[in-house]
N, C-alpha and C positions, 0 to 999 in steps of 0.2 A: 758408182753412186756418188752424186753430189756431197759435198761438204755440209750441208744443212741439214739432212737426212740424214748421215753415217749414224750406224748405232753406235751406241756410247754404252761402255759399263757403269752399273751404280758409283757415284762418286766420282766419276770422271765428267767433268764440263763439258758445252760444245766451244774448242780451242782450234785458232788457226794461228799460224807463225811464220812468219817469212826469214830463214835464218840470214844472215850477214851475206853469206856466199848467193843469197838468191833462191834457194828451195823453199817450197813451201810444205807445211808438214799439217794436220790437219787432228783432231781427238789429241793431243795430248798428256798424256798419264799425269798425277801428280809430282813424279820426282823428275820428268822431262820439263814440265812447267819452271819448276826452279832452274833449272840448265837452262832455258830458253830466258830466263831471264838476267844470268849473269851473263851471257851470251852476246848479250846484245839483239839487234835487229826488230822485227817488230812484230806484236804480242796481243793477238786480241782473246779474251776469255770471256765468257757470257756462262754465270754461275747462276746455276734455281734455287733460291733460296729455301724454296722445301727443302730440299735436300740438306740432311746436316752436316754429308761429306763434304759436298759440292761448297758449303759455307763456309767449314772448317780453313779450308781453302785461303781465305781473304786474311785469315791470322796466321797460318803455319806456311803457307809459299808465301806473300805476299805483304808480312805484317805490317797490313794498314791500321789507324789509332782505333781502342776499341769500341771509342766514342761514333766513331763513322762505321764501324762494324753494327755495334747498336741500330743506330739508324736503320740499316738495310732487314732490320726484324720488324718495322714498323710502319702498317699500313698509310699512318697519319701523319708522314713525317715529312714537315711543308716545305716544300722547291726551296731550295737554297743552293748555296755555292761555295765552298770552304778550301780553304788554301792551305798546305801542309807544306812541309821542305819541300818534299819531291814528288807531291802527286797534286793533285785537283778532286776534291770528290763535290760529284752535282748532283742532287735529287730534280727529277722533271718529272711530269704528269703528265700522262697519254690520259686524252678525254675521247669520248666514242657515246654512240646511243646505245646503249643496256636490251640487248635483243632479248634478254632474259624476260620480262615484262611486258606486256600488253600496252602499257602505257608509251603513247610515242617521245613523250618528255624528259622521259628517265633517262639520266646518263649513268654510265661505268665508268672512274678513273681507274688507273693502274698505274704506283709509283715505280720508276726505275730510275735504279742509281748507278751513278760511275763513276769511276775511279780510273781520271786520265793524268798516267804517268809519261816521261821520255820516251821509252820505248816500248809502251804497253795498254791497255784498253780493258778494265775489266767493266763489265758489265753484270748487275744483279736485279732480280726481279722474282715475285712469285706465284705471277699469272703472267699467260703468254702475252710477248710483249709487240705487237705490230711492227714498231720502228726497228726493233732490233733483228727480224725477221726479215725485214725488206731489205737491208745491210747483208745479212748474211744470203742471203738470194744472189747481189751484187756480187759478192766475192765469190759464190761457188761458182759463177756464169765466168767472171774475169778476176781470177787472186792477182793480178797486175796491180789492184786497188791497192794494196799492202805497200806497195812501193813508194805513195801519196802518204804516207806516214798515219799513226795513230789518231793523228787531230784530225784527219778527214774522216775516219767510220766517222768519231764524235760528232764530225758535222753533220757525216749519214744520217745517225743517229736523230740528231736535233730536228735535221731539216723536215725528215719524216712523220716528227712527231708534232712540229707546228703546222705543217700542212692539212693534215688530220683534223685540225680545228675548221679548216675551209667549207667540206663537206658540212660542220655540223651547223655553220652558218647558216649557210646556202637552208639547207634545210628546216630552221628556223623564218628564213625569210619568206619562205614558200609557205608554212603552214600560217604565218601572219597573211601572207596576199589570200590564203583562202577564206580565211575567216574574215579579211576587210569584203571580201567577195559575196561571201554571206549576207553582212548586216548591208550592202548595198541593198541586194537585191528584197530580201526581207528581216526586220526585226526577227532574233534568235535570243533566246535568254541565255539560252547554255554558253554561249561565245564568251562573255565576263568571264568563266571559269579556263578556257584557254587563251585567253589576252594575258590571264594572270599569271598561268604556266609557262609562256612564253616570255615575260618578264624575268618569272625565278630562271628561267633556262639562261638567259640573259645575263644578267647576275652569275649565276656560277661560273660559267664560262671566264669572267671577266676574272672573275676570282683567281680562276685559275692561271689565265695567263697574264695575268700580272705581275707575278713571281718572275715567272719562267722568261718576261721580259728582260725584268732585271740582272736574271742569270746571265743572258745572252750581250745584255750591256756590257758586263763585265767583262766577259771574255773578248769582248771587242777591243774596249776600249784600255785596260787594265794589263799590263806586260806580265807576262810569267814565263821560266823555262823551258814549263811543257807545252805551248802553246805558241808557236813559228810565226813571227810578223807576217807571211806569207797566208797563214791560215786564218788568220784573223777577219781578213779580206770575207774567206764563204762564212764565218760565226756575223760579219756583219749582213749581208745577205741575208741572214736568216732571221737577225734581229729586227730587219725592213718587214719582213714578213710579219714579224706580231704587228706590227703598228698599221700593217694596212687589214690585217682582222681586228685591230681594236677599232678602228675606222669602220669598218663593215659594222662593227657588232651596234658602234655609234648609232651608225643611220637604220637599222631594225629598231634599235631601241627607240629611236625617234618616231618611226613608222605605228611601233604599237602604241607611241602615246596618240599618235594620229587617230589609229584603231577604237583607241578606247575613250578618245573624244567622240568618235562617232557614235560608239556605244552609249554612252552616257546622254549624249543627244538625241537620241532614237527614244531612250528610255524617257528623258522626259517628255518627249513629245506626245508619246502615248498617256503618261501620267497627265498633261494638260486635256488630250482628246477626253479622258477619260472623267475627267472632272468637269470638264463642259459638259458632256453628255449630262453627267449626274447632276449640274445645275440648272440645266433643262428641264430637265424632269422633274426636279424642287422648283422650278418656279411656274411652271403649267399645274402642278400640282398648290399651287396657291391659294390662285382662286376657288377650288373645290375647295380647300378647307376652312376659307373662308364663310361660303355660303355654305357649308354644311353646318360650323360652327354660329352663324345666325339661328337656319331654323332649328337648330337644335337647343337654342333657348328657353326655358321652361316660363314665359309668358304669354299670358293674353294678350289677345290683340294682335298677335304680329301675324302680316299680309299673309293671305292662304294658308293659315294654319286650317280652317275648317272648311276650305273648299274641297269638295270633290275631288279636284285634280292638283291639287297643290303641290302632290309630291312629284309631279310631271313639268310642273312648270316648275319647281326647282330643280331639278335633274337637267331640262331646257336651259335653264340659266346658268348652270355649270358649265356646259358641254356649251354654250354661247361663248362663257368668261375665256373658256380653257383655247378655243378656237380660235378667237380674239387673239388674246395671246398668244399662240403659234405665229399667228402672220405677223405680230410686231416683231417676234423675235424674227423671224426670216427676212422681213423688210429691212430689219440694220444687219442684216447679213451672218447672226450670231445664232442659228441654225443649217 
């Protein structure tokens, strides 16, 4: 049975270890976790934060500050990057579409945090974590990965989790080409309401890895113990990676302001057609009111009030006036 799988007892983590001499050992117990780490070698742990054992964990094996323990109980707690004597602790957000929902726009984040030591990797989280699943897939295929030292899961980690933004790109860009695809072919009211969605999608996105840039700056470019000149190298690789999705996300966002020029133009065009129409119709409608408003004057005298057919020849004179005017307007082209 894979490493990823193995059942685990309540309270016990999913832990993998490559001890000094080269074995790799896999589930281990809390008071082997402490032996594993005066031991030396190298120490990955992925803790569920439900869990109150599995938590317990990060203060009685590992006493990390309880400030950065705090943290890992908290949904909202924004990408950052924190330097301690001897460990690293980094908040990152995995963004994904929220299959929970009907709506295509909705995202799910999911914070997880680590705590990268010399010879160690803990990971915390309290929904399942993608990036850190794809990691451990890795190592149950090849535990040789363990040899690459802790800063490489981390980069596992990272690399998985910025890539993950690519998808939801791509899929923003697509639901914008459909909806430019729409207002090409015909005026759509409903489209304003997803130009907009696609804007806030835009937006968050941006929100989010903004931080998570920063994070990745740091580790680049910023010297620490736990963290090998040599590793530095794939943290910057991965840092390239936000900046060519913040570039993607650029040119969407320019696309739907494109979008929603169009929309906006469509929309008055129809608001002009539609007021031409209705000036048409008030100015053929003129002349009838004009001559309706003569013979409807309450004096003597005025032409065919007492003839026979008076009300014929006014109705004639309308229907003259009103015709009249049809072909002026169509003669200047404004019909």
């Amino acid at each position: 049975m894979s490493a990823s799988i193995q059942p685990r007892e309540r309270g016990t983590p999913y832990s993998v270890f490559l001890t000094p001499a080269g074995a790799v050992e896999h589930v281990l117990r809390p008071p082997r976790l402490a032996e594993a780490l005066r031991e030396g070698g190298q120490l990955w742990v992925d803790i569920d934060a439900t869990d109150p054992h599995q938590h317990a964990l990060l203060e009685k094996v590992f006493g990390f500050h309880h400030l950065a323990i705090e943290d890992t109980l908290s949904r909202k707690t924004r990408v950052k990057l924190e330097e301690y004597a001897d460990y690293l602790f980094l908040v990152v957000r995995e963004v994904r579409f929220d299959t929970a929902t009907a709506d295509p726009y909705d995202l799910e984040t999911v914070n997880l945090y680590c705590f990268l030591g010399h010879n160690y990797l803990v990971t915390v989280h309290s929904v399942r974590s993608r990036a850190v699943e794809a990691v451990q897939e890795r190592i149950a295929r090849s535990p040789d990965l363990l040899q690459r030292g802790v800063e490489m899961l981390a980069h596992g980690v990272l690399d998985t989790t910025v890539d993950d933004y690519l998808p939801i790109v791509d899929r923003i860009d697509e639901l914008v080409g459909e909806v430019e695809e729409k207002l090409f072919r015909s005026y759509d009211e409903a489209a304003i309401q997803n130009i907009f969605k696609s804007k806030r999608l835009v937006v968050q996105l941006r929100r989010h890895l903004g931080p998570l840039r920063e994070v990745l700056n740091v580790l680049t470019n910023r010297p620490h113990a736990c963290v090998a000149a040599s590793a530095q190298v794939y943290f910057r690789d991965v840092y390239d990676h936000t900046i060519r999705i913040a570039e993607s996300m650029d040119s969407v966002r320019d696309l739907l302001a494109t979008v929603l020029d169009t929309y906006l133009t469509q929309a008055s065009n129809r608001m002009n057609a539609a007021m031409k129409s209705l000036s048409v119709v008030a100015t053929l409608s003129l002349p009838l009111v004009v001559l309706g408003g003569i013979f409807g004057m309450n004096f003597e005298g005025l032409p065919l009030i007492h003839h026979p057919w008076g009300f014929y020849w006014a109705v004639g004179l309308m229907a003259a006036f009103g015709v009249a005017m049809f072909w002026f307007l169509r003669g200047r082209g404004w019909v």
